[in-house]
mmCIF file of the N, C-alpha and C atoms, coordinates in Angstrom:
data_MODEL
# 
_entry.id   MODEL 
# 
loop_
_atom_site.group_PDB 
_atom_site.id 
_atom_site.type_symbol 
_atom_site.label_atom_id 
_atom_site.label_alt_id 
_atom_site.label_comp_id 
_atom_site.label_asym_id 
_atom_site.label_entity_id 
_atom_site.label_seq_id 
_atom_site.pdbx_PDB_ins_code 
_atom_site.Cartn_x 
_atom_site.Cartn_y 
_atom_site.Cartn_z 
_atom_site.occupancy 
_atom_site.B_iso_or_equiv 
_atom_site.pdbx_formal_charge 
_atom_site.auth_seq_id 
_atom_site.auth_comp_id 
_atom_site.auth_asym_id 
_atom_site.auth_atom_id 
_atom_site.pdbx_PDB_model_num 
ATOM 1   N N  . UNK A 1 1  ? 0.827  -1.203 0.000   1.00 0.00 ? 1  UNK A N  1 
ATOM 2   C CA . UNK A 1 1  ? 0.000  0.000  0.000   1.00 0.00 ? 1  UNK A CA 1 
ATOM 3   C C  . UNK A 1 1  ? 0.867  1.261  0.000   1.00 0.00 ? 1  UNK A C  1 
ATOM 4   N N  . UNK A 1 2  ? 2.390  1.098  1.324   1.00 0.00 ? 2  UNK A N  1 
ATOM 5   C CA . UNK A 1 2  ? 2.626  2.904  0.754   1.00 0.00 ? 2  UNK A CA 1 
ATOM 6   C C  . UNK A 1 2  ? 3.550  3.177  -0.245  1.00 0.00 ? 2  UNK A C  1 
ATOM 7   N N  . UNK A 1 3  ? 3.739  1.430  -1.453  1.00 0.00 ? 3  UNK A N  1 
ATOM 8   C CA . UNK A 1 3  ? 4.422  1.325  -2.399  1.00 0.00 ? 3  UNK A CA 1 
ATOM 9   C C  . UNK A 1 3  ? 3.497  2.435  -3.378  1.00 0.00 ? 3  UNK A C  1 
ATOM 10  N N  . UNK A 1 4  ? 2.411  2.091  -3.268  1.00 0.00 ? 4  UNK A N  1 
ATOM 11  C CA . UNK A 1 4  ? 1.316  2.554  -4.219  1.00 0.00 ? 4  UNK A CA 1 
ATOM 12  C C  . UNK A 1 4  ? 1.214  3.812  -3.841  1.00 0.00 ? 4  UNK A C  1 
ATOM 13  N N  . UNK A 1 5  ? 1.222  4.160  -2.844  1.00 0.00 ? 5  UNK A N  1 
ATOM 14  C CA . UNK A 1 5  ? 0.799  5.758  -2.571  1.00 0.00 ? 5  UNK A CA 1 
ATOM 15  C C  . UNK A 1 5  ? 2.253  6.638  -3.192  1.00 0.00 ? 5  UNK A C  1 
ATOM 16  N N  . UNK A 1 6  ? 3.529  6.008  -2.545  1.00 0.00 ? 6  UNK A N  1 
ATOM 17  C CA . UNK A 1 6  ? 4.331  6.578  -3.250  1.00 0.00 ? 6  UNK A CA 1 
ATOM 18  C C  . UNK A 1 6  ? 4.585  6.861  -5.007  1.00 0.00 ? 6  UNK A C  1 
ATOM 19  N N  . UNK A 1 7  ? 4.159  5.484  -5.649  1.00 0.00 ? 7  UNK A N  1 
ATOM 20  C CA . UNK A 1 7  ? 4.029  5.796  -6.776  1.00 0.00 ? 7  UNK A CA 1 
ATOM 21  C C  . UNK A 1 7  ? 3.382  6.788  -7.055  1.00 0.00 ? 7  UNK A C  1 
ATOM 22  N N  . UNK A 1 8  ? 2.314  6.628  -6.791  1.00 0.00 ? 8  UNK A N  1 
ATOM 23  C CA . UNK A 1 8  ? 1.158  7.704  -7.347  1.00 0.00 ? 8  UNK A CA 1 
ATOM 24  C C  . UNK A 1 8  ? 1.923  9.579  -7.240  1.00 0.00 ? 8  UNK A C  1 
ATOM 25  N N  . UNK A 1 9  ? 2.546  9.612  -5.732  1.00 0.00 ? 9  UNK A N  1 
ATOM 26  C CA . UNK A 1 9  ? 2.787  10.442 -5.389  1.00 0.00 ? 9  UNK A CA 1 
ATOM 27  C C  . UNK A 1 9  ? 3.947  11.042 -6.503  1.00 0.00 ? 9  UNK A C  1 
ATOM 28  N N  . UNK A 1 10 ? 5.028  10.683 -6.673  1.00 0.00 ? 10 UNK A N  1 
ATOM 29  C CA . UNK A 1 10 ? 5.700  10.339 -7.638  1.00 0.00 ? 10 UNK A CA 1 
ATOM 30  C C  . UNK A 1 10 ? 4.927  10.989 -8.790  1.00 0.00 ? 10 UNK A C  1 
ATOM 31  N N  . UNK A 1 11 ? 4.562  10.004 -9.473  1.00 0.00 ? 11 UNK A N  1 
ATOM 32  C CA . UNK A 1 11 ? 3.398  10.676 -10.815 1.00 0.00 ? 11 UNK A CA 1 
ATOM 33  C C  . UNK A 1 11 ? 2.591  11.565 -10.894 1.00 0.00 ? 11 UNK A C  1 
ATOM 34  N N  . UNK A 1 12 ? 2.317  12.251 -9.731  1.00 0.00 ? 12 UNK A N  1 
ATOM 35  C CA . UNK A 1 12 ? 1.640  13.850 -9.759  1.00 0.00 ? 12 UNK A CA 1 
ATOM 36  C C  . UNK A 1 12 ? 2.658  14.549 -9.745  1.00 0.00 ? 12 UNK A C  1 
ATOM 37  N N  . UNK A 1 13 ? 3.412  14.623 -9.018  1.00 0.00 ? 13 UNK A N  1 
ATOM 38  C CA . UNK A 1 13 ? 5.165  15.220 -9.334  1.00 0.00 ? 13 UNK A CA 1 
ATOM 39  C C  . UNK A 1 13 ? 5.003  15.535 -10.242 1.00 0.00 ? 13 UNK A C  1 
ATOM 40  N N  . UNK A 1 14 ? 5.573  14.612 -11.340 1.00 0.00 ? 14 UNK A N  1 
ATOM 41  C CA . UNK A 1 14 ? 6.311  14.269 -12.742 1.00 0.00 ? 14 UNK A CA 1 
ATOM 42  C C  . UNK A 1 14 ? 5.210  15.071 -13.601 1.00 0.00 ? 14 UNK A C  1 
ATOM 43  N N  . UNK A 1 15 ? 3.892  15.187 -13.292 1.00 0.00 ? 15 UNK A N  1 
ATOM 44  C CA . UNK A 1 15 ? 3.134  15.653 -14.364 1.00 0.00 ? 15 UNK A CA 1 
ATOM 45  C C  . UNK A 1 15 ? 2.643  17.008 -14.189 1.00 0.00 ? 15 UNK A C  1 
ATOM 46  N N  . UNK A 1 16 ? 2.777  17.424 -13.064 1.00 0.00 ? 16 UNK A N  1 
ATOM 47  C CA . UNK A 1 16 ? 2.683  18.860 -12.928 1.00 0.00 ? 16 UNK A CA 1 
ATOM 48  C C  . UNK A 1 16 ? 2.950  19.395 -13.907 1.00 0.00 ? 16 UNK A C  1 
ATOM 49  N N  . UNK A 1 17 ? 2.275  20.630 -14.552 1.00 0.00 ? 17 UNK A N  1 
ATOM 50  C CA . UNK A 1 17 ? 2.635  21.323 -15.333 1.00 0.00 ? 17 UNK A CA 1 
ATOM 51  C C  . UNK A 1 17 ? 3.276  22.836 -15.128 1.00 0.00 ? 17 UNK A C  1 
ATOM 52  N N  . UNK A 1 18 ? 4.444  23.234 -15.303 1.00 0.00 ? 18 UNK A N  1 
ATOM 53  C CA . UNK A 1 18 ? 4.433  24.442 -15.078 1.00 0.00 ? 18 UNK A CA 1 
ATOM 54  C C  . UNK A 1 18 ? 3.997  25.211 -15.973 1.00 0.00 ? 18 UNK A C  1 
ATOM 55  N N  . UNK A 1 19 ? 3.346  26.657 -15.237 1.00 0.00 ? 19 UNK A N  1 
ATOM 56  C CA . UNK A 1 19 ? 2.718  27.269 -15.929 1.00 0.00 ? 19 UNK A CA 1 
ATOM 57  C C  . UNK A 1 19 ? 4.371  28.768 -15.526 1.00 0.00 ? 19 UNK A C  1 
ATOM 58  N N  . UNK A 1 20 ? 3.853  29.454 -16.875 1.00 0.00 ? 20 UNK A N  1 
ATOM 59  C CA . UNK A 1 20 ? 4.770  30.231 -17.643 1.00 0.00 ? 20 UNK A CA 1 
ATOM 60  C C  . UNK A 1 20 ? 4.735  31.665 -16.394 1.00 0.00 ? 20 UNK A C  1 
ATOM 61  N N  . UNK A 1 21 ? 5.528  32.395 -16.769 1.00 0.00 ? 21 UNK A N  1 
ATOM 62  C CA . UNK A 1 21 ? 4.737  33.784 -15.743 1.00 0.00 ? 21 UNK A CA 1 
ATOM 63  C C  . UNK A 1 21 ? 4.467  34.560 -16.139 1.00 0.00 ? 21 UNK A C  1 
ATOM 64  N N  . UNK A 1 22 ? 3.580  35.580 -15.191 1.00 0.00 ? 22 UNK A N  1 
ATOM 65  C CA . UNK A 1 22 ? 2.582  36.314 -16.288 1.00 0.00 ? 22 UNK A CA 1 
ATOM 66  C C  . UNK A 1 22 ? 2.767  37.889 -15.923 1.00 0.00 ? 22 UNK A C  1 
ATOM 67  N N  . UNK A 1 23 ? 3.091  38.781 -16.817 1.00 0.00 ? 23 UNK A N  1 
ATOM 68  C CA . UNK A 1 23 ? 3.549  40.072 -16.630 1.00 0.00 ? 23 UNK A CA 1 
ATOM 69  C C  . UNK A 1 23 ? 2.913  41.144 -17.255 1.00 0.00 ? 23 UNK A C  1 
ATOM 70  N N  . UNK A 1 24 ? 2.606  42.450 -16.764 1.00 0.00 ? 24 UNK A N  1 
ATOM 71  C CA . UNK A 1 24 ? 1.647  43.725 -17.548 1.00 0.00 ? 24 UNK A CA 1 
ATOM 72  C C  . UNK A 1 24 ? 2.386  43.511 -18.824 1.00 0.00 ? 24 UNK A C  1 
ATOM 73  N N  . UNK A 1 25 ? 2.122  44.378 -20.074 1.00 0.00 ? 25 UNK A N  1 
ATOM 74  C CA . UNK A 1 25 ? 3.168  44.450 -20.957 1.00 0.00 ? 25 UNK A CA 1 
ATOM 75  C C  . UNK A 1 25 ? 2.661  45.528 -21.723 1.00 0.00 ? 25 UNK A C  1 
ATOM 76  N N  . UNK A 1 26 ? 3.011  46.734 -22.055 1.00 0.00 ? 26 UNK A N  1 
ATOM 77  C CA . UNK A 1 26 ? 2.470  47.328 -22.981 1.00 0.00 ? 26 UNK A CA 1 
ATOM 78  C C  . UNK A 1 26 ? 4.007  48.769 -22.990 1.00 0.00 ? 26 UNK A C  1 
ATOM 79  N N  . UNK A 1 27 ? 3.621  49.924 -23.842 1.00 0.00 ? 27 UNK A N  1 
ATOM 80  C CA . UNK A 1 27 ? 4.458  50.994 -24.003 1.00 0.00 ? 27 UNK A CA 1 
ATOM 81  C C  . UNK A 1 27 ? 3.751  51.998 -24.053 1.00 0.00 ? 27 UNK A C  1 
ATOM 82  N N  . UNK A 1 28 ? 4.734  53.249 -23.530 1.00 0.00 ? 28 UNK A N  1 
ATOM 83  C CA . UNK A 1 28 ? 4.044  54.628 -23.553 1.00 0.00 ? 28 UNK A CA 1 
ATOM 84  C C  . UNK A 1 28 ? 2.340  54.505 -22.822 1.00 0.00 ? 28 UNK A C  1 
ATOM 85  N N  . UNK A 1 29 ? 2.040  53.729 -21.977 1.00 0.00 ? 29 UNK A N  1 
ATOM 86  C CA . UNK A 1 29 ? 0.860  53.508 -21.229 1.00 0.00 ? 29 UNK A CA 1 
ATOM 87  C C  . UNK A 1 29 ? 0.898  53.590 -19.759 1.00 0.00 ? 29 UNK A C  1 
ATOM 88  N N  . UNK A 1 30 ? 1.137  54.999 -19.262 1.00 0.00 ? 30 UNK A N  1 
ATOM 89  C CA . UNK A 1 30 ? 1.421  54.602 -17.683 1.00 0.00 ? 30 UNK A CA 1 
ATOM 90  C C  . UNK A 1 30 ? 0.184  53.517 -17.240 1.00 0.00 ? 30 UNK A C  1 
ATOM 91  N N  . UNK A 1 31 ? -1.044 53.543 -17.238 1.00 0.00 ? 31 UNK A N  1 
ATOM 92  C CA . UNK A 1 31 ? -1.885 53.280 -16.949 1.00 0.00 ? 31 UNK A CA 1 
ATOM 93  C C  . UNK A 1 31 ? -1.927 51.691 -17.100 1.00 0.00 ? 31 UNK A C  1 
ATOM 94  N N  . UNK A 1 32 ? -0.838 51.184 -17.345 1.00 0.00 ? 32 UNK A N  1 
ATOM 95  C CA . UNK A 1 32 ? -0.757 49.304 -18.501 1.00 0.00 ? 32 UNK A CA 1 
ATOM 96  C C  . UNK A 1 32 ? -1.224 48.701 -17.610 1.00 0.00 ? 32 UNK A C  1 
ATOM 97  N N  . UNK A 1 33 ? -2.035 47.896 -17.480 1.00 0.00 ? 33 UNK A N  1 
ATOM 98  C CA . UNK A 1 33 ? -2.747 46.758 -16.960 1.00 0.00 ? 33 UNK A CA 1 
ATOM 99  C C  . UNK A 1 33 ? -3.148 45.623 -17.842 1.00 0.00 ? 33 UNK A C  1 
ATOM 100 N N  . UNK A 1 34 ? -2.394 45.491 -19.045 1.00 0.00 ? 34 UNK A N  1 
ATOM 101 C CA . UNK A 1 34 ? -2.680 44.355 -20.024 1.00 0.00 ? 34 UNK A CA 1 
ATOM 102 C C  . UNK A 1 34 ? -1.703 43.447 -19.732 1.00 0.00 ? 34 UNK A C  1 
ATOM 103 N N  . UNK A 1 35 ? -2.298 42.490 -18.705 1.00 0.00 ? 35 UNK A N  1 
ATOM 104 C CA . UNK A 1 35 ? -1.907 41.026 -18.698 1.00 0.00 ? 35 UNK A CA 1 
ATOM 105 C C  . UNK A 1 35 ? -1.226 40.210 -19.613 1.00 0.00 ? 35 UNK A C  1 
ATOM 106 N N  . UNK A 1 36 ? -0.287 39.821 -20.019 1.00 0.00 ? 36 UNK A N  1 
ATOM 107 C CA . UNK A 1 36 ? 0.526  38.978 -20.677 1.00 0.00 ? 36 UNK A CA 1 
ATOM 108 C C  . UNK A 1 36 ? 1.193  37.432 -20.310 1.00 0.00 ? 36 UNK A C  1 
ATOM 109 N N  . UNK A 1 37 ? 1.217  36.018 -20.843 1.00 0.00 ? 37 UNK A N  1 
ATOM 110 C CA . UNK A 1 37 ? 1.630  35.478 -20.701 1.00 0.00 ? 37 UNK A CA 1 
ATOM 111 C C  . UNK A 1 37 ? 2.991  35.074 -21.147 1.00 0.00 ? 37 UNK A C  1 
ATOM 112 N N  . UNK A 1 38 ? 4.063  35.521 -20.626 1.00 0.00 ? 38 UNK A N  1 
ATOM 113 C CA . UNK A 1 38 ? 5.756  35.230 -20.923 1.00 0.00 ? 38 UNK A CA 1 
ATOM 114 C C  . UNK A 1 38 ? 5.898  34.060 -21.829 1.00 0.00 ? 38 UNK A C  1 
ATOM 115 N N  . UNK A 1 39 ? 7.237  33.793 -22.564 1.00 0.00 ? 39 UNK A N  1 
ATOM 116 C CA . UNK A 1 39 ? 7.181  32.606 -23.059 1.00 0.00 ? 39 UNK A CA 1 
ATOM 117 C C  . UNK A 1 39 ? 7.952  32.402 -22.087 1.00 0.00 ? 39 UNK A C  1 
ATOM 118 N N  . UNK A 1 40 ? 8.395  30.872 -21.786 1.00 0.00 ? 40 UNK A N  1 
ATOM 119 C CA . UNK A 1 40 ? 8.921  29.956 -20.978 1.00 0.00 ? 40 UNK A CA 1 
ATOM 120 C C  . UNK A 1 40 ? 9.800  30.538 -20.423 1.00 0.00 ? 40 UNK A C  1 
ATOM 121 N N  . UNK A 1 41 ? 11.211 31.039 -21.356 1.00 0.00 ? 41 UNK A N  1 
ATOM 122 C CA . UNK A 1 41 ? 12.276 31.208 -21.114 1.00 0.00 ? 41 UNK A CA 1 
ATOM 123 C C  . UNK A 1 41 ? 12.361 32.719 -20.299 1.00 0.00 ? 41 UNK A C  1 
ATOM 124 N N  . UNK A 1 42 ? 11.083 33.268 -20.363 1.00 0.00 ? 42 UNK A N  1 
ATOM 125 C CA . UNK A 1 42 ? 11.376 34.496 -18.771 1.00 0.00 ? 42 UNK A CA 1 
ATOM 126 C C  . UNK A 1 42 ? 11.020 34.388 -18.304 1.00 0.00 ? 42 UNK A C  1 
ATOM 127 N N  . UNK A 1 43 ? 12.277 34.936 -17.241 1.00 0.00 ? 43 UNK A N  1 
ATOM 128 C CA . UNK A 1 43 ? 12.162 35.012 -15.683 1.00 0.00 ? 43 UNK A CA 1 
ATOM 129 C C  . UNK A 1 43 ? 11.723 36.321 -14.461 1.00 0.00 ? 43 UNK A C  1 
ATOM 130 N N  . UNK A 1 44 ? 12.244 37.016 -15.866 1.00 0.00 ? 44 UNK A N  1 
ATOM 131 C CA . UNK A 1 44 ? 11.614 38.492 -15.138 1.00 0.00 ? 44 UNK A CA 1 
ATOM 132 C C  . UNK A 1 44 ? 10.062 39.472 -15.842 1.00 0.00 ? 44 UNK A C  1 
ATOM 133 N N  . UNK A 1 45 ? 9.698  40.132 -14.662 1.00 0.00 ? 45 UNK A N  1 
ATOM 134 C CA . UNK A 1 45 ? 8.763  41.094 -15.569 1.00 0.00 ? 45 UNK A CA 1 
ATOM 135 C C  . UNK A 1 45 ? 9.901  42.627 -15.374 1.00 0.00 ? 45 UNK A C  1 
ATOM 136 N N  . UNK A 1 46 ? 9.905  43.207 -16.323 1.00 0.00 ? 46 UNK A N  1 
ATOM 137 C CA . UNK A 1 46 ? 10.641 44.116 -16.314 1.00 0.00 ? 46 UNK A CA 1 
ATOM 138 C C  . UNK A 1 46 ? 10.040 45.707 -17.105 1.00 0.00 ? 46 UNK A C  1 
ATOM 139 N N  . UNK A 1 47 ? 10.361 46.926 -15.792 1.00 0.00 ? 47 UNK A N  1 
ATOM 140 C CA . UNK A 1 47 ? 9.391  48.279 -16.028 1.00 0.00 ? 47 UNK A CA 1 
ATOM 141 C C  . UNK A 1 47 ? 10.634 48.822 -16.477 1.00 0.00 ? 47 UNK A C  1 
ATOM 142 N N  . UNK A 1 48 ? 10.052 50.017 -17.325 1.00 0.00 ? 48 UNK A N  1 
ATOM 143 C CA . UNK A 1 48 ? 11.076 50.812 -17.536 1.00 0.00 ? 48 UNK A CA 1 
ATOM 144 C C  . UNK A 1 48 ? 10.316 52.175 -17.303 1.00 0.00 ? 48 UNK A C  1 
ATOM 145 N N  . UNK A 1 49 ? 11.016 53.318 -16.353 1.00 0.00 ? 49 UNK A N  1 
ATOM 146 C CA . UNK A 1 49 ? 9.690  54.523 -16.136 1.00 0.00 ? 49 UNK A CA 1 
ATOM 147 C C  . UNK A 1 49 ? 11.391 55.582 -16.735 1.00 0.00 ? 49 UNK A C  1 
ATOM 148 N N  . UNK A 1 50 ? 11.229 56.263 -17.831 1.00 0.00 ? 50 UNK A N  1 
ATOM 149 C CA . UNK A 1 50 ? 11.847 57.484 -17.925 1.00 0.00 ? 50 UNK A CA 1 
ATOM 150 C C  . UNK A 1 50 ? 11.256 58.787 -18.193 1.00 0.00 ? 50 UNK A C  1 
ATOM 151 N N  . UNK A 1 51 ? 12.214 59.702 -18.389 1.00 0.00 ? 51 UNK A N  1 
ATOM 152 C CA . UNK A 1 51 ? 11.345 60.832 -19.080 1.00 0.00 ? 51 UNK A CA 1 
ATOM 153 C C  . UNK A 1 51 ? 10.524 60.802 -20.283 1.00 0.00 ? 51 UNK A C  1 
ATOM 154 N N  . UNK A 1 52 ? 10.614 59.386 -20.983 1.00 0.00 ? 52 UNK A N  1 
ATOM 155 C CA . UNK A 1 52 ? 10.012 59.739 -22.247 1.00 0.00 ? 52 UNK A CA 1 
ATOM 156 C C  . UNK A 1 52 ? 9.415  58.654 -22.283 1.00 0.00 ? 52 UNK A C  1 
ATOM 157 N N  . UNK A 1 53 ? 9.378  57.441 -21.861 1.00 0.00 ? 53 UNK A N  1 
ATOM 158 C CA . UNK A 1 53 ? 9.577  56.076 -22.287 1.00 0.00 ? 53 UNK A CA 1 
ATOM 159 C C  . UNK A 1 53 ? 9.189  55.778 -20.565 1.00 0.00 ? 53 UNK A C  1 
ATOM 160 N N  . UNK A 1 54 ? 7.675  54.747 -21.195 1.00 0.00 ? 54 UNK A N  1 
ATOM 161 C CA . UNK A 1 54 ? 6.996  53.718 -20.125 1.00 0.00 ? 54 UNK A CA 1 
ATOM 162 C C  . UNK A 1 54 ? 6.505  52.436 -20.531 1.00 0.00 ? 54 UNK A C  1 
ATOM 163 N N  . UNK A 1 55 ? 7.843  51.531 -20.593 1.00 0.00 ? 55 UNK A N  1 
ATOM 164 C CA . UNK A 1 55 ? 7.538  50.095 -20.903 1.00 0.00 ? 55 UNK A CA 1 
ATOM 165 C C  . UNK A 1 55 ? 7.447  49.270 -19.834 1.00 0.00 ? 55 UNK A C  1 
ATOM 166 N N  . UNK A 1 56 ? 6.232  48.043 -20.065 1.00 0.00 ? 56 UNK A N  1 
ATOM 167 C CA . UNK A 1 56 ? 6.840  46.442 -19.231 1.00 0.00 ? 56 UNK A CA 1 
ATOM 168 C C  . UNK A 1 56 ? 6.701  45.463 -20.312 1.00 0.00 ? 56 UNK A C  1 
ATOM 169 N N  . UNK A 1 57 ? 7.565  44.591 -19.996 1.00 0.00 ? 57 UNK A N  1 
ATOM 170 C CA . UNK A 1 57 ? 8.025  43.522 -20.953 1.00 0.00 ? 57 UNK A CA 1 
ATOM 171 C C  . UNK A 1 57 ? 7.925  42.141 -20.061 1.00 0.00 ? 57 UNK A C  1 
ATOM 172 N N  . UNK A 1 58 ? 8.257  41.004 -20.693 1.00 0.00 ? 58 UNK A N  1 
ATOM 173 C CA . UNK A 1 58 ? 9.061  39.731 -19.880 1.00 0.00 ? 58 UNK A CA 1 
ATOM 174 C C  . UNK A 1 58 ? 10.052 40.067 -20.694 1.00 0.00 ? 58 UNK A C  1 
ATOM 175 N N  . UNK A 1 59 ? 10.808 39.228 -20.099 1.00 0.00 ? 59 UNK A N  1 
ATOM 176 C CA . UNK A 1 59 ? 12.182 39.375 -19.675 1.00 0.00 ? 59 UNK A CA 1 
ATOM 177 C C  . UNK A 1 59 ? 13.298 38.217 -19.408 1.00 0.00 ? 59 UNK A C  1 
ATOM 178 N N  . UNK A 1 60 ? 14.307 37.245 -20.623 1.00 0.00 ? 60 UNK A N  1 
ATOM 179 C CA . UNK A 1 60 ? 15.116 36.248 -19.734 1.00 0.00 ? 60 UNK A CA 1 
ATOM 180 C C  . UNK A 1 60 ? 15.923 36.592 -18.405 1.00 0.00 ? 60 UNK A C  1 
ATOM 181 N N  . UNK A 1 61 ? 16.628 38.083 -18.817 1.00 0.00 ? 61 UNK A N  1 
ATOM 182 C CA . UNK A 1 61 ? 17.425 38.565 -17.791 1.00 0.00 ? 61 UNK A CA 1 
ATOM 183 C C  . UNK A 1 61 ? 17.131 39.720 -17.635 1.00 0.00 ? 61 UNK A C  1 
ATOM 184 N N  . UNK A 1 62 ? 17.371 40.402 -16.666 1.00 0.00 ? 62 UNK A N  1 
ATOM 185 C CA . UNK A 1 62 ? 16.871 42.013 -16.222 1.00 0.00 ? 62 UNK A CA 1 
ATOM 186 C C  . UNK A 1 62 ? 18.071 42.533 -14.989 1.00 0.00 ? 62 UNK A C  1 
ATOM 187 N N  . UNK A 1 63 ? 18.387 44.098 -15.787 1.00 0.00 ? 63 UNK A N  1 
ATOM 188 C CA . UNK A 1 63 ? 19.365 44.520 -15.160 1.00 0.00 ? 63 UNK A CA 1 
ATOM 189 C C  . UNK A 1 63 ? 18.524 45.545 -14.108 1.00 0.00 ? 63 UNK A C  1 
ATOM 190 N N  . UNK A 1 64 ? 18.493 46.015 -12.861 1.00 0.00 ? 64 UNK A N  1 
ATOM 191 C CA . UNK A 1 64 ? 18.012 46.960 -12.294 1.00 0.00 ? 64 UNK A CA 1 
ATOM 192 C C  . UNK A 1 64 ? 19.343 48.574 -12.368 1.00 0.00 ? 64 UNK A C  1 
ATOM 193 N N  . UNK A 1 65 ? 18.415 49.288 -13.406 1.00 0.00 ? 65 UNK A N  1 
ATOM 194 C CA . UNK A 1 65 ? 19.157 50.567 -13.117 1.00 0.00 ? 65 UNK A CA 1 
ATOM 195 C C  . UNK A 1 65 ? 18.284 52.262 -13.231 1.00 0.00 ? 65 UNK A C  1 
ATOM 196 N N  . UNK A 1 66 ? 18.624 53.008 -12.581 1.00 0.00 ? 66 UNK A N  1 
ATOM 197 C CA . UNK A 1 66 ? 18.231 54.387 -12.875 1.00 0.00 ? 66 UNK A CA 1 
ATOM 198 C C  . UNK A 1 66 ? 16.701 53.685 -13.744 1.00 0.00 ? 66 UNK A C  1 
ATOM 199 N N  . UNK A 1 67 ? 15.685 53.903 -13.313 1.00 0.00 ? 67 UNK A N  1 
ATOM 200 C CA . UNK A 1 67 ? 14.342 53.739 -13.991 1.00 0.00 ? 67 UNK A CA 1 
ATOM 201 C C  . UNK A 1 67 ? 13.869 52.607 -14.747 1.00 0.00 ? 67 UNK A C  1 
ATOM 202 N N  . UNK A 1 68 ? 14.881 51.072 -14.455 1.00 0.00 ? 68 UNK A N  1 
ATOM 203 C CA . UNK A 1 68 ? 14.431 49.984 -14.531 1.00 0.00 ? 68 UNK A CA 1 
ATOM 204 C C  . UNK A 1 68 ? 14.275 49.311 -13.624 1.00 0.00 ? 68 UNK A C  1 
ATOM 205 N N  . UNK A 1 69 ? 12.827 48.593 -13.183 1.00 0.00 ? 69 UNK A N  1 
ATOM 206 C CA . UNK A 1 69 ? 13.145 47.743 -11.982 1.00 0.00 ? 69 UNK A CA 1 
ATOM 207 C C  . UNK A 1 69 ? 12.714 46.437 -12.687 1.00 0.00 ? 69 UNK A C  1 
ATOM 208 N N  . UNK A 1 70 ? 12.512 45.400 -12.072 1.00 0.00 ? 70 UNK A N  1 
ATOM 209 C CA . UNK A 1 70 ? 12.556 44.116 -12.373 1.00 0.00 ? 70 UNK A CA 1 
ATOM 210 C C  . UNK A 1 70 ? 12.182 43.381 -10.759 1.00 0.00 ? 70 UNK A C  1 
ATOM 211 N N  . UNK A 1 71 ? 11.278 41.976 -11.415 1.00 0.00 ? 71 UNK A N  1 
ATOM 212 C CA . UNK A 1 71 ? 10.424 41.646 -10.483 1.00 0.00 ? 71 UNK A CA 1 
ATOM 213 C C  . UNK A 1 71 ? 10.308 39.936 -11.262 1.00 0.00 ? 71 UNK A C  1 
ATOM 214 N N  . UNK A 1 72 ? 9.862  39.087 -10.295 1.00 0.00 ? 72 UNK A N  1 
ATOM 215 C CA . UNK A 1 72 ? 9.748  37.830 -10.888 1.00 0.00 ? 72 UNK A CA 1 
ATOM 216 C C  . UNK A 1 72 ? 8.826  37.670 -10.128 1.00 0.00 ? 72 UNK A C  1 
ATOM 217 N N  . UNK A 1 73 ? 7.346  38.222 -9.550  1.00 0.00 ? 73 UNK A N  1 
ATOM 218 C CA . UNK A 1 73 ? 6.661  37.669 -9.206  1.00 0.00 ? 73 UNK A CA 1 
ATOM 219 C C  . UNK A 1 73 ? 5.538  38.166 -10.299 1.00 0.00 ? 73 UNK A C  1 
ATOM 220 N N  . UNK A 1 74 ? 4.355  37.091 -11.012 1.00 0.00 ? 74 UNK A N  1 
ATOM 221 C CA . UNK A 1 74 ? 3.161  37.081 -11.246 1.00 0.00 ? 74 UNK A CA 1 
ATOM 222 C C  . UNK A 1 74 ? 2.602  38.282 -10.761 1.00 0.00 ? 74 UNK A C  1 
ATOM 223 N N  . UNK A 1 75 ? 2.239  39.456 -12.276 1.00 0.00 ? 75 UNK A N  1 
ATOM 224 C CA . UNK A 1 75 ? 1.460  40.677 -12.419 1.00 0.00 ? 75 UNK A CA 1 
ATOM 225 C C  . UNK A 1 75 ? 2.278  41.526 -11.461 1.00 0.00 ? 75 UNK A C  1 
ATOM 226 N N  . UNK A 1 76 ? 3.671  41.285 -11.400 1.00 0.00 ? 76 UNK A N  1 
ATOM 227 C CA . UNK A 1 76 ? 4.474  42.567 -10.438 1.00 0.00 ? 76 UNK A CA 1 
ATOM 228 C C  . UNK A 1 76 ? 4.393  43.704 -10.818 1.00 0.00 ? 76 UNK A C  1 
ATOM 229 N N  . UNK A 1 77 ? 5.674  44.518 -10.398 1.00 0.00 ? 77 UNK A N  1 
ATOM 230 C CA . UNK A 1 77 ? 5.519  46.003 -10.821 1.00 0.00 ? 77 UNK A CA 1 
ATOM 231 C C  . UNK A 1 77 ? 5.348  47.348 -10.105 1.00 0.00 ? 77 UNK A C  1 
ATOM 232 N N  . UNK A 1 78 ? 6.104  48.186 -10.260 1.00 0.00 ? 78 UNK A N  1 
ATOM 233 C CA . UNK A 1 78 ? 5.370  49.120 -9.554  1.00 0.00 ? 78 UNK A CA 1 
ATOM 234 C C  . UNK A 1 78 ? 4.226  49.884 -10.433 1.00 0.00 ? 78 UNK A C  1 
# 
């Protein structure tokens, strides 16, 4: 019996699916609240606030500087 439970246990493991992460994304929109699903390979959601220029993106890698921040949690952001 906790041969079986372990199996099983095991095989919900293995089949989990991960799901991708999900980040605002838009430009020149302070206001962005359009939900996006990342492809696989990012890890970050990443803002950019300057004088001219208001992007969020995903992101594989993200540098934090002067008016970029970066966040890896689901719908982050400031």
């Amino acid at each position: 019996m906790k041969v079986q439970l372990l199996c099983l246990l095991l095989v919900l493991l293995c089949t989990s699916q991960v799901q991708s992460l999900q980040c605002y994304t838009c430009e020149n929109d302070p206001k962005c609240k359009t939900p996006a699903e990342c492809p696989a390979s990012a890890m970050y959601c990443r803002t950019e606030v300057t004088g001219t220029v208001f992007s969020r993106t995903c992101e594989e890698k993200c540098v934090e500087t002067f008016g970029v921040t970066c966040c890896m949690d689901d719908l982050c952001g400031p």
